[in-house]
MIFIMI-305863 format. One record per residue: x, y, z of N, C-alpha, C, O, CB in turn. Coordinates in steps of 0.02 Angstrom, whole numbers, always signed. Each point is the difference from the previous one (the first is absolute). Glycine has a CB too. Example, Ala and Ser with C-alpha at 12.3 -4.5 7.8 and 13.67 -1.06 7.14 Angstrom:
+--------+--------+--------+--------+--------+--------+--------+--------+--------+--------+--------+--------+--------+--------+--------+
|    n.x |    n.y |    n.z |   ca.x |   ca.y |   ca.z |    c.x |    c.y |    c.z |    o.x |    o.y |    o.z |   cb.x |   cb.y |   cb.z |
+--------+--------+--------+--------+--------+--------+--------+--------+--------+--------+--------+--------+--------+--------+--------+
|   +660 |   -284 |   +390 |    -45 |    +59 |     +0 |    +45 |    +60 |     +0 |    +52 |     -1 |    +33 |   -147 |    -58 |    +29 |
|    +77 |   +112 |    -98 |    +42 |    +59 |     +3 |    -39 |    +55 |    +37 |    +25 |    +55 |     +8 |    +34 |    -87 |   -116 |
+--------+--------+--------+--------+--------+--------+--------+--------+--------+--------+--------+--------+--------+--------+--------+
//
This chain:
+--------+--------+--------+--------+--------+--------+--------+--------+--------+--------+--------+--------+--------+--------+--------+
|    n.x |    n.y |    n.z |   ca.x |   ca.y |   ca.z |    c.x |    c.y |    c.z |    o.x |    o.y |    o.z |   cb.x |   cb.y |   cb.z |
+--------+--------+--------+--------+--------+--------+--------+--------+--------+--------+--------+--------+--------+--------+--------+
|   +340 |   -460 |   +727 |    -69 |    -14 |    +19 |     +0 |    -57 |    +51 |    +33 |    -50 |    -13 |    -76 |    +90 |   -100 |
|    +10 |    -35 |   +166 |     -3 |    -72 |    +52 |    -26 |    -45 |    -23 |    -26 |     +9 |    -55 |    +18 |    +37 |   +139 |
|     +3 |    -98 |    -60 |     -8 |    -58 |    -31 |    -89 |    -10 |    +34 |    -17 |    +22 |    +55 |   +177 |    -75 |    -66 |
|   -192 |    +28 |    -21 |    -62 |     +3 |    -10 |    -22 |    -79 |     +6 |    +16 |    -42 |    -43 |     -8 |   +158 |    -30 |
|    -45 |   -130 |   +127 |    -31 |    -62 |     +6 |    -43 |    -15 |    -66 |    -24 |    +49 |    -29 |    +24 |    -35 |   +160 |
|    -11 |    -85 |   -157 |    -21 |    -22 |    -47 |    -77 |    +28 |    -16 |     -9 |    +28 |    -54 |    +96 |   -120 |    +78 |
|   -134 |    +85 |    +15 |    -64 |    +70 |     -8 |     +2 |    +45 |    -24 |    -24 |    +12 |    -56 |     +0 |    -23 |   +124 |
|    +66 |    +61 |    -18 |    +25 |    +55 |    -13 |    +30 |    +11 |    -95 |    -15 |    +45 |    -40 |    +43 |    -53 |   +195 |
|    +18 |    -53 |   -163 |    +12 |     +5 |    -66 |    -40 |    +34 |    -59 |     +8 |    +53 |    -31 |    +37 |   -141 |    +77 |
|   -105 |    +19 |    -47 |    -59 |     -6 |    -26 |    -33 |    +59 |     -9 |     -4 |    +34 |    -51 |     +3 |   -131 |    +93 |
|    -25 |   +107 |    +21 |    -26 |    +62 |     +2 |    +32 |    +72 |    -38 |    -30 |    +42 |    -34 |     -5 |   -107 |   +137 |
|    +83 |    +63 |    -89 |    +43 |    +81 |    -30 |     +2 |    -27 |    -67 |     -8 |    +41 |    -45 |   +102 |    +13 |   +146 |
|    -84 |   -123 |   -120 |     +4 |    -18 |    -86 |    -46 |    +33 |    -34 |     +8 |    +52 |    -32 |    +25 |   -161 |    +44 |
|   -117 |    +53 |     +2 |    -53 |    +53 |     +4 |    -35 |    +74 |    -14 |    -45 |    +18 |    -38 |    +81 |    -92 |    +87 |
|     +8 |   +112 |     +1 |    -18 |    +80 |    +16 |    +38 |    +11 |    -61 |    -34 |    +19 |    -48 |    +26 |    +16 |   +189 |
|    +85 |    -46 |   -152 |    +32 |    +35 |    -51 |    -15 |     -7 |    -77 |    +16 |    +39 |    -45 |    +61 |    -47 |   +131 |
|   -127 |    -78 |    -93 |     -5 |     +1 |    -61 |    -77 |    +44 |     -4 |    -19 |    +20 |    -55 |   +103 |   -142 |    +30 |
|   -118 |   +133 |    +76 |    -62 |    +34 |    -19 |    +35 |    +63 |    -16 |    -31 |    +35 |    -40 |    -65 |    -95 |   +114 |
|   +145 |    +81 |    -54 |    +25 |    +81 |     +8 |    +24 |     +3 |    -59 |     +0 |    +56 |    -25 |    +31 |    -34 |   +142 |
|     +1 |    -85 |   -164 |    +38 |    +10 |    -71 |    -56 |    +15 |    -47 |     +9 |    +41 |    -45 |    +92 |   -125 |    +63 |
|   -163 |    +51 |     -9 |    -74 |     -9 |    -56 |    -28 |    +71 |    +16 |    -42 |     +6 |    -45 |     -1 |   -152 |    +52 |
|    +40 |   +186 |    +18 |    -14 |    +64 |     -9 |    -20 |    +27 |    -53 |    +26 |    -21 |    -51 |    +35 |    +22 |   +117 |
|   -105 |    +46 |    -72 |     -4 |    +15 |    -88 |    +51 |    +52 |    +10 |     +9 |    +30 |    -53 |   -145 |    -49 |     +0 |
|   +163 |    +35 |    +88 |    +47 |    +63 |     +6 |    +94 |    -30 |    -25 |    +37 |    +17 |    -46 |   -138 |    +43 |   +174 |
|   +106 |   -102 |    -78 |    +52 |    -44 |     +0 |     +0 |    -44 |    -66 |    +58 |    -16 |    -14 |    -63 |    +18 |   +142 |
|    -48 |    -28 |   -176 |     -2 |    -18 |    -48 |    +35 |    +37 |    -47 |    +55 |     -6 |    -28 |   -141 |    -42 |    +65 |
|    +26 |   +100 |    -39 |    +28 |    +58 |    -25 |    +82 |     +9 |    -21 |    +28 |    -10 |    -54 |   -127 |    +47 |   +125 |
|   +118 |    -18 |    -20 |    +86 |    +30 |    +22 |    +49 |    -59 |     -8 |    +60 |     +5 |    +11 |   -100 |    +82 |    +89 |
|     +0 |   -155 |   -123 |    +50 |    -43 |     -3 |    +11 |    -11 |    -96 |    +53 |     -8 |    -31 |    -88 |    -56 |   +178 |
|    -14 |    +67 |   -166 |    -21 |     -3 |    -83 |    +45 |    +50 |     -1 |    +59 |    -16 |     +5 |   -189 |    -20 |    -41 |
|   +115 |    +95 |    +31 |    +32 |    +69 |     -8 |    +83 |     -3 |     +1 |    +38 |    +27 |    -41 |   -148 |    +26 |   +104 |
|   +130 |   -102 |     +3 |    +87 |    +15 |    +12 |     +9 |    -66 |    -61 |    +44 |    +11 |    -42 |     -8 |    +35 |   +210 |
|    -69 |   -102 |   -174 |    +26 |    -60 |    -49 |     -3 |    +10 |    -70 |    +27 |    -36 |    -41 |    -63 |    -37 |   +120 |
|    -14 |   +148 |    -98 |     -1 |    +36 |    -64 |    +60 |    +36 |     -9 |    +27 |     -8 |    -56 |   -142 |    +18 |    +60 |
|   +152 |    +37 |    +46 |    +58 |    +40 |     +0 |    +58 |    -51 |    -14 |    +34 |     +1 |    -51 |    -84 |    +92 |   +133 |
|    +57 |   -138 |    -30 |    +50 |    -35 |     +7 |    -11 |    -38 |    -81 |    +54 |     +1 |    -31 |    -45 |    -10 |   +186 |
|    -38 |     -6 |   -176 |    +20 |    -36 |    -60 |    +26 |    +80 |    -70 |    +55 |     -5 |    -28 |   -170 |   -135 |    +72 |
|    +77 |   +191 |    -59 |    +46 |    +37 |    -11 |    +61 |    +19 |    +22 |    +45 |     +7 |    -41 |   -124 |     +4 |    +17 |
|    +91 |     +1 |   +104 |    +60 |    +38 |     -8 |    +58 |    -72 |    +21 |    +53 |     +9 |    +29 |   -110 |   +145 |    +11 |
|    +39 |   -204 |    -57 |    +49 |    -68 |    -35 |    +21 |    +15 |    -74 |    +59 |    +16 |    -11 |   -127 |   -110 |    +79 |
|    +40 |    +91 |   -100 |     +3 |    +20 |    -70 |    +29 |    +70 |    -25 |    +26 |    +15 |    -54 |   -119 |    -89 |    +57 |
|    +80 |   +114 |    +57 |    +17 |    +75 |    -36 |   +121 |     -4 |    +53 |    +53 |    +17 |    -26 |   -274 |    +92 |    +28 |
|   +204 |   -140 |    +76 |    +72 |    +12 |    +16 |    +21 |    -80 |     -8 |    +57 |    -18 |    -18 |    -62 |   +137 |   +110 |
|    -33 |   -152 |    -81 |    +38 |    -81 |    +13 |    -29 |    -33 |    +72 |    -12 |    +41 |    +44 |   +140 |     -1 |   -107 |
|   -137 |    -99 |    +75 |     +5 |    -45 |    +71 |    +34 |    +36 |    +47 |    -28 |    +39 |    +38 |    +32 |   -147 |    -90 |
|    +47 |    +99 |    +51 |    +55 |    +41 |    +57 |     -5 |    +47 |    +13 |    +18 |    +16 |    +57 |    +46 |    -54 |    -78 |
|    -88 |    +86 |    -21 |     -1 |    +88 |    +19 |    -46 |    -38 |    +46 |    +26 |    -15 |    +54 |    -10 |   +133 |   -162 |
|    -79 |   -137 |    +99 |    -76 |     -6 |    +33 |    +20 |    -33 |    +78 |    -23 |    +16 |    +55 |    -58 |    -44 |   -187 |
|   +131 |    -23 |   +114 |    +25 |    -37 |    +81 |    -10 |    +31 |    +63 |    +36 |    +49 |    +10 |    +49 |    -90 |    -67 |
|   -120 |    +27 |    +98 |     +6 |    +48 |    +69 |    -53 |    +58 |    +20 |     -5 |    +22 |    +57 |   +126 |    -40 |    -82 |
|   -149 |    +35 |    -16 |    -42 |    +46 |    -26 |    -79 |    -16 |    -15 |    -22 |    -41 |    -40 |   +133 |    +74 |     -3 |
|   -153 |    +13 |    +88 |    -95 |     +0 |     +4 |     +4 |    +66 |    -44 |    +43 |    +44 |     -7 |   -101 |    -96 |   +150 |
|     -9 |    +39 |   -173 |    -24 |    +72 |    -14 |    -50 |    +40 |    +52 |    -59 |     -9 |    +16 |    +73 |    -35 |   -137 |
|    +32 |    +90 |   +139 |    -60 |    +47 |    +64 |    -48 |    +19 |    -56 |    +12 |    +19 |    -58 |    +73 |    +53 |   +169 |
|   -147 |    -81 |    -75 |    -59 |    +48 |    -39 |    -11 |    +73 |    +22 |    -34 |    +41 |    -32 |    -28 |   -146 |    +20 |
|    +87 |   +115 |    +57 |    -14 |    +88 |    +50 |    +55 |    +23 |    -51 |    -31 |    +28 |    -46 |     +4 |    -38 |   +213 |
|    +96 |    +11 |   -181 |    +54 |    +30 |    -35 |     +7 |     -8 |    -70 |    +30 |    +33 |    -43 |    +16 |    -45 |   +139 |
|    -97 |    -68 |    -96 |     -2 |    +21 |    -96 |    +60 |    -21 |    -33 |    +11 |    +27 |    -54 |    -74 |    +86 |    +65 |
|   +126 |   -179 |    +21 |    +43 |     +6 |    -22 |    +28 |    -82 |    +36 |    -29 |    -35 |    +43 |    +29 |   +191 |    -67 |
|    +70 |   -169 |    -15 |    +16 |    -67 |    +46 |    +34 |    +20 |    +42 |    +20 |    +57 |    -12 |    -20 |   -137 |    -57 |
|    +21 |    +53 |   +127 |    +32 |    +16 |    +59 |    +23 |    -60 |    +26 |    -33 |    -51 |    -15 |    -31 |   +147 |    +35 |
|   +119 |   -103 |    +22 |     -3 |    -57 |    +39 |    -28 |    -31 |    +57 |    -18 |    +29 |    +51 |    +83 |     -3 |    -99 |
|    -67 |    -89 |    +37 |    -50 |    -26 |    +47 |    +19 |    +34 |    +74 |    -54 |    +20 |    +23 |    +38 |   -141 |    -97 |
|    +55 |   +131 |   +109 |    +15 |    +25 |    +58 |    -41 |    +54 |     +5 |    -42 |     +1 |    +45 |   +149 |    -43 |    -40 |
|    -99 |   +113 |    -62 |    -21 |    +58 |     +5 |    -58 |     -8 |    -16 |    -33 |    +50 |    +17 |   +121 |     +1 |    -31 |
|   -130 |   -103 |    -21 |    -66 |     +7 |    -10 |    -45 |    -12 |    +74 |    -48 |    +30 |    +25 |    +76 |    -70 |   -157 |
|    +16 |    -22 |   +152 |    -69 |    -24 |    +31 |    +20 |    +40 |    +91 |    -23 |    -11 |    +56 |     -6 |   -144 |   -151 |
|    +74 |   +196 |    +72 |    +17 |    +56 |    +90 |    -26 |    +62 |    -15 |    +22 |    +48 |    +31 |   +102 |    -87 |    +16 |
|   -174 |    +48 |    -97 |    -16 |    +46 |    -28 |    +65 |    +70 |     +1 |     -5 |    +56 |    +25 |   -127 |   -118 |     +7 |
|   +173 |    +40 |    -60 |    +74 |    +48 |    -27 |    +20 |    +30 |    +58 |     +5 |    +62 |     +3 |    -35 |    -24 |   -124 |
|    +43 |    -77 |   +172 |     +8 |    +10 |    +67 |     +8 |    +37 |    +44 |    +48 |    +25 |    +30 |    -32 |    -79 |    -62 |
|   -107 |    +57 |    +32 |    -53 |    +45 |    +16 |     -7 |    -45 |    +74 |     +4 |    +29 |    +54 |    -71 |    +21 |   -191 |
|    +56 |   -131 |   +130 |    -29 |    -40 |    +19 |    -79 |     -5 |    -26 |    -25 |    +45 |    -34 |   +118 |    -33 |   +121 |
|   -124 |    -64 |    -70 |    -66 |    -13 |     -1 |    -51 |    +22 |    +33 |    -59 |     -1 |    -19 |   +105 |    -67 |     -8 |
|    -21 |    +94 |    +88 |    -60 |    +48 |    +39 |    -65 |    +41 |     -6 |    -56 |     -2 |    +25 |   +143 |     -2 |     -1 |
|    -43 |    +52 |    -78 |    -48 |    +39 |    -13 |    -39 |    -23 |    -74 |    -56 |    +20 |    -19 |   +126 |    +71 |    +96 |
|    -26 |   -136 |   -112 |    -16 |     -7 |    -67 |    -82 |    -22 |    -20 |    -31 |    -52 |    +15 |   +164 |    +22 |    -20 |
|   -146 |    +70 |    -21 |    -80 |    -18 |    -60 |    -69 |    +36 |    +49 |    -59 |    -15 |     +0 |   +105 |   -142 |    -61 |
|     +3 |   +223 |   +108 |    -55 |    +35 |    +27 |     +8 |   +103 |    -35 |    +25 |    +51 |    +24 |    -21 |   -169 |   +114 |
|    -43 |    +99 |   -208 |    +30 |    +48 |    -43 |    -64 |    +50 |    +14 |     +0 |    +60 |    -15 |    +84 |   -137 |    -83 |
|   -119 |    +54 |   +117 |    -57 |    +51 |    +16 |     -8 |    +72 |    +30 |     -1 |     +5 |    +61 |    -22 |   -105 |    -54 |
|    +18 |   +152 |    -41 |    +15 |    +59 |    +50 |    -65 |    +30 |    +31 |    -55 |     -4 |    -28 |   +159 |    +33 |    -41 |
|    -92 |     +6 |   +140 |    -62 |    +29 |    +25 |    -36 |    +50 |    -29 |    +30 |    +43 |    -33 |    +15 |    -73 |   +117 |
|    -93 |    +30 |    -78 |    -36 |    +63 |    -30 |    +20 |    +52 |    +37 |    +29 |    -12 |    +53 |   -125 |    -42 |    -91 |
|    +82 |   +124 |    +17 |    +29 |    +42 |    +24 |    -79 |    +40 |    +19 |    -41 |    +11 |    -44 |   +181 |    -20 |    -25 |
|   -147 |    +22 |   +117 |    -74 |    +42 |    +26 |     +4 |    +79 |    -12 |    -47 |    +36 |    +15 |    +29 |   -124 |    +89 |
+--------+--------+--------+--------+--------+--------+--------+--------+--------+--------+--------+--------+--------+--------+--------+
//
């Protein structure tokens, strides 16, 4: 990431924490800190090491493959909408 004049900082600090308070992002964060504390208990810390829970796959994955959407890339990701058909 380039380096970001001190404003600039601020500002993106800002944007990202409004973007974490989401009721959506709330949501999806409760949800992965509910899993993650079961599946500690059910494999251990270490299995969990390294590892998000995707919500689209329903499953843990690693952080690499989660957040490249299973390298798909990000491009197209979260445009699941299909056209109507006339």
């Amino acid at each position: 990431m380039p380096y970001l004049s001190p404003q600039a900082k601020r500002d993106k600090a800002k944007r990202d924490l409004a973007a974490a308070k989401t009721p959506a992002r709330r949501k999806k964060k409760a949800d992965n800190q509910r899993k993650r504390r079961v599946a500690a208990k059910k494999y251990g810390l270490s299995w969990l090491k390294g590892k998000d829970y995707d919500h689209d796959d329903k499953r843990f994955e690693s952080v690499k493959a989660n957040r490249g959407n299973d390298g798909n890339g990000t491009k197209k990701e979260g445009k699941k909408t299909k056209r109507k058909k006339k």
